[in-house]
Every structure is written in C-alpha cells, then in structure tokens.
C-alpha positions in Angstrom: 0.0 0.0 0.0 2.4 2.1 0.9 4.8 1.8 -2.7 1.3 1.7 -4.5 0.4 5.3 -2.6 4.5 6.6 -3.2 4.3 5.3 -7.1 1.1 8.8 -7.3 2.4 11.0 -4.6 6.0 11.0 -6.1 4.7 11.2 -9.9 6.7 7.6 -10.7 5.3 6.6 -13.9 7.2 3.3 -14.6 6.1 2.5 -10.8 2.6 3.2 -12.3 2.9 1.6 -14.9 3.7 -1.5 -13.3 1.3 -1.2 -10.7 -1.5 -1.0 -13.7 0.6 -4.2 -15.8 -0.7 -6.1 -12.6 -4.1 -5.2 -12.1 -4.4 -5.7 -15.7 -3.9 -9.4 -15.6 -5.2 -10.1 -12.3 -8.8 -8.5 -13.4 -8.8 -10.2 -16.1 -8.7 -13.3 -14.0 -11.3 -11.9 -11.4 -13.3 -11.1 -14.7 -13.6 -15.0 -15.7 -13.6 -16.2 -12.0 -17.2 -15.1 -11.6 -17.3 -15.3 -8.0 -15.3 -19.2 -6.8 -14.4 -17.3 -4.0 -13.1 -19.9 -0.7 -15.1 -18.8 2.4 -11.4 -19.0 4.1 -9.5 -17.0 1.5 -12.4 -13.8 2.2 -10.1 -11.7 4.4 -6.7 -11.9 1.9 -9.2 -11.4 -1.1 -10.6 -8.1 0.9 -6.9 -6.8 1.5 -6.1 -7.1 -2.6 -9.4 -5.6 -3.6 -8.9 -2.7 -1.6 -5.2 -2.2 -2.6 -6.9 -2.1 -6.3 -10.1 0.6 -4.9 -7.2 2.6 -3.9 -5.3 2.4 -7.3 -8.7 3.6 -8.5 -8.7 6.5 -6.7 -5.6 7.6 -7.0 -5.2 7.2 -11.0 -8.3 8.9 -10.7 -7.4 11.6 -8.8 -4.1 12.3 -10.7 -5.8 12.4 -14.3 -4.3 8.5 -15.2 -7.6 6.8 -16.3 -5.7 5.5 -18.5 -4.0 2.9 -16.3 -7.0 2.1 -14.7 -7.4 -2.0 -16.8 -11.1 -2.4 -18.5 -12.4 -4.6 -15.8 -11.8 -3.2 -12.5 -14.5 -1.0 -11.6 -17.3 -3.5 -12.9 -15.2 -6.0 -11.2 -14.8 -4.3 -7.9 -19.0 -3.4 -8.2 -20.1 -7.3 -8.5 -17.2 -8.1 -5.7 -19.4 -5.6 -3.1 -22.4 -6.4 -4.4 -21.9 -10.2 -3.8 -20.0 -9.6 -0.2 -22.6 -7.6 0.9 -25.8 -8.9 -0.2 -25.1 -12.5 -1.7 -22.4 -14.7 -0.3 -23.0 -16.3 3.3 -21.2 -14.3 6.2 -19.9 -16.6 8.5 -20.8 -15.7 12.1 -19.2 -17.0 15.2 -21.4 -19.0 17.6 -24.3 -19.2 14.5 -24.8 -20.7 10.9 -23.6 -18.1 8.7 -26.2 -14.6 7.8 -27.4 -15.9 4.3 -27.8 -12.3 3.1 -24.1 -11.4 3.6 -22.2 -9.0 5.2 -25.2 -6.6 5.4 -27.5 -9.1 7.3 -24.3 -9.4 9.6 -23.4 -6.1 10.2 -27.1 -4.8 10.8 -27.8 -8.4 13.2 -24.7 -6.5 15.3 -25.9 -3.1 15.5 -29.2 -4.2 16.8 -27.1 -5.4 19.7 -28.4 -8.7 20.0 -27.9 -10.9 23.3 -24.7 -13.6 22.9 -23.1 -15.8 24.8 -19.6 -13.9 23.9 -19.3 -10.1 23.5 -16.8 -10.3 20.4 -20.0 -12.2 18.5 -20.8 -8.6 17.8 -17.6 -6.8 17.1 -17.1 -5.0 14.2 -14.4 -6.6 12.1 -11.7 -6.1 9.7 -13.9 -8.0 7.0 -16.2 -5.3 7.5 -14.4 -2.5 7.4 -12.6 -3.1 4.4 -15.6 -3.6 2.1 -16.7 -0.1 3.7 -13.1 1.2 2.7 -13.8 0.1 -0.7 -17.4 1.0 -1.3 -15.7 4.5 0.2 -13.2 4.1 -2.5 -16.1 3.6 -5.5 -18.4 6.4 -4.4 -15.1 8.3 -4.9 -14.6 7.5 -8.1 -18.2 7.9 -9.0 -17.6 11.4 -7.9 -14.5 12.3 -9.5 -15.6 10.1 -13.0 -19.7 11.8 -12.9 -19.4 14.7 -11.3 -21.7 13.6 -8.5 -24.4 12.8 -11.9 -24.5 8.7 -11.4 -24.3 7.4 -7.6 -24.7 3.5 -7.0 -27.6 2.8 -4.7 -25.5 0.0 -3.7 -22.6 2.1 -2.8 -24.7 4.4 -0.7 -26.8 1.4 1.1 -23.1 0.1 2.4 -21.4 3.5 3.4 -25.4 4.0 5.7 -24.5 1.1 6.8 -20.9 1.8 7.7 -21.6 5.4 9.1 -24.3 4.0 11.4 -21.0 1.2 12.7 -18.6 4.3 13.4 -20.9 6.3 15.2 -22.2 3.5 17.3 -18.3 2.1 17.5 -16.7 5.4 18.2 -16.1 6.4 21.7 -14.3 9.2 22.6 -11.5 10.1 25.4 -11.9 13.7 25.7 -9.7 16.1 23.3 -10.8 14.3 20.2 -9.2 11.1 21.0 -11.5 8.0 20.6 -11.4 4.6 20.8 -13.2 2.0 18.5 -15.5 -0.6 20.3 -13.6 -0.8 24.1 -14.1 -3.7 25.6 -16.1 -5.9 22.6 -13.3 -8.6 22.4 -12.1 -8.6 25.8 -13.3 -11.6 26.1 -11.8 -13.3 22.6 -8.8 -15.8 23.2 -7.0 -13.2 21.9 -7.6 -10.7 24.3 -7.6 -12.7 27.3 -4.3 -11.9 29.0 -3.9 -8.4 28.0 -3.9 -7.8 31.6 -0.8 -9.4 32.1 2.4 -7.3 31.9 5.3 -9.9 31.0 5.2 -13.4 29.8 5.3 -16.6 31.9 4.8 -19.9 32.1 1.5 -21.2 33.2 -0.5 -17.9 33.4 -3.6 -17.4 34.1 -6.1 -15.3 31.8 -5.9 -11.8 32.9 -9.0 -10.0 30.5 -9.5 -6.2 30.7 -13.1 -5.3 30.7 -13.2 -2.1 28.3 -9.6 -3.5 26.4 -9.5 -1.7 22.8 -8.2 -2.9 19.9 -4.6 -4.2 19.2 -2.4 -2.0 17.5 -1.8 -3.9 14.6 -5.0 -4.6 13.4 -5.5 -1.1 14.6 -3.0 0.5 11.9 -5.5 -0.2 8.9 -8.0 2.8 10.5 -5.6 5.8 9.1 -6.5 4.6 5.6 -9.6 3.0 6.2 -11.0 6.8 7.6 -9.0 8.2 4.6 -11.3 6.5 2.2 -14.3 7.1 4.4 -13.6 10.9 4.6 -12.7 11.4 0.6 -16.4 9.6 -0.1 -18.0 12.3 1.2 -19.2 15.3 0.2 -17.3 18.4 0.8 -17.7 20.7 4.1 -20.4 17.7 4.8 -21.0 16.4 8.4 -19.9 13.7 7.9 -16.8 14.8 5.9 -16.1 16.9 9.0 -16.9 13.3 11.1 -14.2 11.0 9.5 -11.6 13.7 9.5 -12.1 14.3 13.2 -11.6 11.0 13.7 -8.5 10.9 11.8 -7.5 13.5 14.1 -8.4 12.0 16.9 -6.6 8.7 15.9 -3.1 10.3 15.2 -3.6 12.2 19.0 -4.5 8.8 20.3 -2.0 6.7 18.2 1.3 9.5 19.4 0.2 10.6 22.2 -0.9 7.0 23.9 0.6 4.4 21.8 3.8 5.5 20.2 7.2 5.2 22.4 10.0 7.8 21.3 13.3 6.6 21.5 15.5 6.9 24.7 18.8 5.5 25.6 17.3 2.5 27.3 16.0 1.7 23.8 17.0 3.7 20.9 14.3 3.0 18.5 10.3 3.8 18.0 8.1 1.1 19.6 4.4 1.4 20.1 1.8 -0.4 23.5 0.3 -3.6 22.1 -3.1 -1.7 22.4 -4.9 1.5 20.6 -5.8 2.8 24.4 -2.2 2.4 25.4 -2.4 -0.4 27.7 1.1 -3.1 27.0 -0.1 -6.4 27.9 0.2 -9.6 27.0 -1.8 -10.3 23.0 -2.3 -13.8 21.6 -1.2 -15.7 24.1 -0.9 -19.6 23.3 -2.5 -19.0 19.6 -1.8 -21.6 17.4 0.7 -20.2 15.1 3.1 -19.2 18.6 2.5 -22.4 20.0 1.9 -23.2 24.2 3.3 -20.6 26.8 4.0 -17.6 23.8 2.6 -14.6 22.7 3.2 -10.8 22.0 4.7 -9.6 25.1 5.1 -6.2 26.3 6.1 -3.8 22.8 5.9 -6.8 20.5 3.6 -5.8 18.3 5.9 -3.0 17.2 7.3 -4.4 14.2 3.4 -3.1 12.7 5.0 0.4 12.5 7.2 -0.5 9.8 4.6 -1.5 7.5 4.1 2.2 7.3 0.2 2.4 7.4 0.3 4.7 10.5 2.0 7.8 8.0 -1.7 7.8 6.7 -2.9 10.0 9.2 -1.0 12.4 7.2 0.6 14.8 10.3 3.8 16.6 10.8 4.6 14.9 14.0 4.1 11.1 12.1 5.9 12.3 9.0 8.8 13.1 11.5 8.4 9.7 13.1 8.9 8.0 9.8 11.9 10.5 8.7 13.5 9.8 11.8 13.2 6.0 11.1 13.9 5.9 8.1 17.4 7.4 9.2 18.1 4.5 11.5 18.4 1.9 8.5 20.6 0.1 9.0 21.7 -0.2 12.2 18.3 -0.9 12.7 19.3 -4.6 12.9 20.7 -4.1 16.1 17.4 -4.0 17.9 14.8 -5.1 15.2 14.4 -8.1 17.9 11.8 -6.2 18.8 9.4 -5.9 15.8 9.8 -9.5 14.6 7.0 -12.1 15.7 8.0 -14.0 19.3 9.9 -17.0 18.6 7.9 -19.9 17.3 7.6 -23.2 15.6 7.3 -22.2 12.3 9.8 -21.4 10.3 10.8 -17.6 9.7 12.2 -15.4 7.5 15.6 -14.4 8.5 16.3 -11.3 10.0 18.3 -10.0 7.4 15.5 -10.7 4.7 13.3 -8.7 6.9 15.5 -6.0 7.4 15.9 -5.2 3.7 12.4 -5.4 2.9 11.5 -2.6 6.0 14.7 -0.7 5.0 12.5 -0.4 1.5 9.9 0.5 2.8 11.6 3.0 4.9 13.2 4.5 1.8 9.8 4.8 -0.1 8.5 6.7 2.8 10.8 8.9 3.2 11.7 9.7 -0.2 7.8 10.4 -0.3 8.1 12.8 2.0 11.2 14.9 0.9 9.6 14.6 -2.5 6.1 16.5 -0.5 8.5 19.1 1.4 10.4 20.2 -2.3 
C-alpha cells in the first residue's frame, strides 16, 4: 500500500505503470472467476481488492484513467455487491447470515444478546468492504461529477456510518477509541492484563480492552477513504476527518514510544488505548506458553500504514526512522513475531524489505517538502 500510494504522490510513472501491468492481468482473472471465492480465502481477497479501490482512486485523482485496466471497476462493483448482499457471512457461535455481510453487520448493530461479547464486534472483514465502497463512491464522484451514484454504494457507506458512530467512543480532546471492551473476552484478548510473559499464566482480561495495535494500523486509511467519499464541508466529511485527528492524537500521544537510551528506536503499546499487555497468548501459530509480550507488536509500525494519518509529527516519526536503517538490525528483535515453531524469515531478509519501505517513505516525504 504504501509503494502503491508513493508510485502517485511522487509522480513515478514506470512505478505506475507497473502497478497497472498487474491489475491488468489479475482482473482479467477476477473477470472470468465469476465469484469461486473460498469462504477462508475472504479476508486476503478483501486486503487485494482494496489495494486495487485505492489504485482507482488515486489514478483517478491524478488524471491516469488510463492505467485504470477495463475490468476493474465493474469488477470491484459485482465483488461488493456479492459480499454484501449474496455470499454467506460466516458468524461465530451461528450458521452463517445468508444475506451477507449486510444481514451481519445490521444483526450487530441491533445489539443482540450472545453468549460472547466479540460475536458482535465489528471486524476487519467489514471495514474493508466499507473502505472500498468509500473508494467507488469516490470514483463515482470524480468520474460523474456527482451525476451517477450506485444505490448499492450508498446502502453500504449507511451502513458503515451507522458502525462508526455507534463504535466510536471518545476520550476527551478528540481522542476516541473504536468498540472498548467488545473482544475482551476473545482468546485473543484474554491476557492483555498481564504485563510480561510466563509460564502457566492465568487469563488476565481487561473489561473495556481496545483494539490491538496492529489490526488497529489499517484505520488511518480506512477513515482516509471514508472521509474522501463524502461530500465536501459535509457532516460527515467533518466526522471522518475528526476521527482521523483523533486517531493520530490517540496513536502518538498513547501508543507511540519515542526513542531513549534505554532503547533507541520507536516502539508502540500492544493496544490503541495504550495499555502493553500480553496479546495472543498460546495462539496456534506461537505455540503453548507464547505470545506478544510487552512492545511486541511493534514491528506493525514499519509497514508504514500509521504515516496515513497524514501529520507533521508522524511524518517526523517515519523520517527519523527511516534514518536508523541500518543499524536498525541491532534491535529489530523487537518488531519481529515472538519465537515460534514455524519457520521464519531471517532477519536479514526482513530488514531489507522494511529498510524499502523506509526509503519509499521517506523519499515520499522529501519529495512532498520540495
């Protein structure tokens, strides 16, 4: 996301280009799939079809229709149209909602009685089939001039406004949280009250525990869509880009650690309301007794979603960062996953890959200064 962002923001056209070679021949594949989607492959598919509603926009945006390939926004239409209103949603604790996402999403904001609180969270699913219908009602606006609007488009973003309003709750001088407390009682969630990691513990849930940071670093772009799809010097443009105000207070202010001598590089709290416990512990992939520990979620910071929420103070954070390649090594302990069975890239592998990242973000941001 963030090269695919850099290719527009620092006018690369070869990076274009080849950004547009791709979604050429994977639509043309999604064109002749007609819908075999896997029930388990929903989530991945969601990430890649809103890295392609934000290559929409932005050659869009920057006068490249051109690049956009024939099928994509016909594609990415049927794709919500069938998420939202066709394909079965699985639901934890239930058969899946036969009318979708939309059945789902509605059966949680009626705040129905379940045996777990988390049966009612909002999720990433959701969220990023809002970010995309956000994405096509920009388009729609930028392509029609505000002439054509998809009825489907604007019965999903109803949807979604009524989720962030509900969801939203605010800790005084704009800073908000999204849902407290809905998964503190999800596996997951159930030793975030523990401050190190040892053998044997017992749960430790935290009543009114907010999200984790790193499924917590898609909402800068996700409120970036949701903001551009409205109209301008609207309430609810003025809405979403509160929030993404709010979210870069409560992200620096809460969740990001500066650099100090005990520890010389940016790490962030394991949770969006700044609590550092314990996340994951014993899930499968980490294996028995291991988890995310104290700052171990970090290593979400490099994937440089969090320079969405587009500040001075984050653009610094990400300059400064940048600078520390590559003697980042030295303590990049810290943002790789906590030992476990499976086998792992190497360090050194990982290293390089952030170190390009880091130079696409701050070349970005030297190119937005000149």
């Amino acid at each position: 996301m963030v090269p695919l962002h850099a290719a527009f923001t620092m006018h690369e056209k070869r990076w274009q280009q080849e950004f547009s070679g791709h979604f050429a021949r994977e639509f043309a594949r999604l064109e002749a799939e007609s819908g075999n989607e896997k029930m388990e492959d929903r989530l991945g598919r969601l990430q890649y079809l809103y890295l392609s509603s934000r290559f929409l926009v932005l050659a869009t945006q920057s006068g490249k229709r051109e690049l956009i390939p024939t099928y994509m926004p016909s594609v990415l239409y049927r794709e919500v149209e069938r998420l939202w209103k066709q394909a079965p949603a699985w639901q934890w604790g239930r058969k899946p909602f036969e009318g979708g996402m939309k059945e789902r999403v509605v059966w949680k904001l009626s705040e129905p009685k379940t045996d777990k609180r988390y049966y009612t969270a909002i999720m990433d699913e959701e969220l990023f089939l809002f970010a995309i219908a956000a994405d096509l009602r920009t388009y729609e606006r930028e392509t029609f001039n505000g002439k054509i609007e998809s009825p489907l488009i604007t019965d999903v973003l109803a949807t979604a406004d009524k989720a962030f309003r509900k969801g939203v709750k605010f800790r005084g001088d704009g800073r908000w949280v999204f849902q407290p407390g809905i998964w503190s009682d999800h596996p997951d969630y159930l030793y975030a009250g523990r401050r190190e990691k040892k053998a044997n513990m017992k749960p430790a849930p935290v009543k009114d525990i907010a999200w984790d940071t790193s499924h917590s670093h898609r909402f800068p772009l996700w409120l970036l869509s949701m903001s551009q799809a409205q109209q301008k010097d609207s309430t609810n443009r003025r809405f979403y880009e509160a929030l993404r105000k709010g979210m870069e207070k409560q992200f620096y202010e809460q969740v990001l650690i500066q650099p100090s001598r005990d520890f010389p590089a940016y790490r962030t709290k394991n949770f969006i309301d700044g609590r550092n416990g314990v996340y994951r512990w014993g899930y499968q992939s980490l294996g028995t007794d291991n988890g995310y520990g104290p700052y171990e979620l970090s290593g979400t910071l490099l994937l440089g979603w969090w320079t969405f929420l587009d500040s001075e103070r984050i653009r610094h954070v990400y300059d400064k960062m940048s600078q520390q390649f590559p003697s980042i090594a030295n303590v990049a302990g810290i943002y790789n996953e906590p030992d476990t069975p499976r086998k792992q890239a190497s360090t050194q592998q990982q290293v390089k890959l952030r170190s390009l990242l880091m130079d696409l973000s701050s070349g970005m941001e030297v190119k937005l200064k000149n």
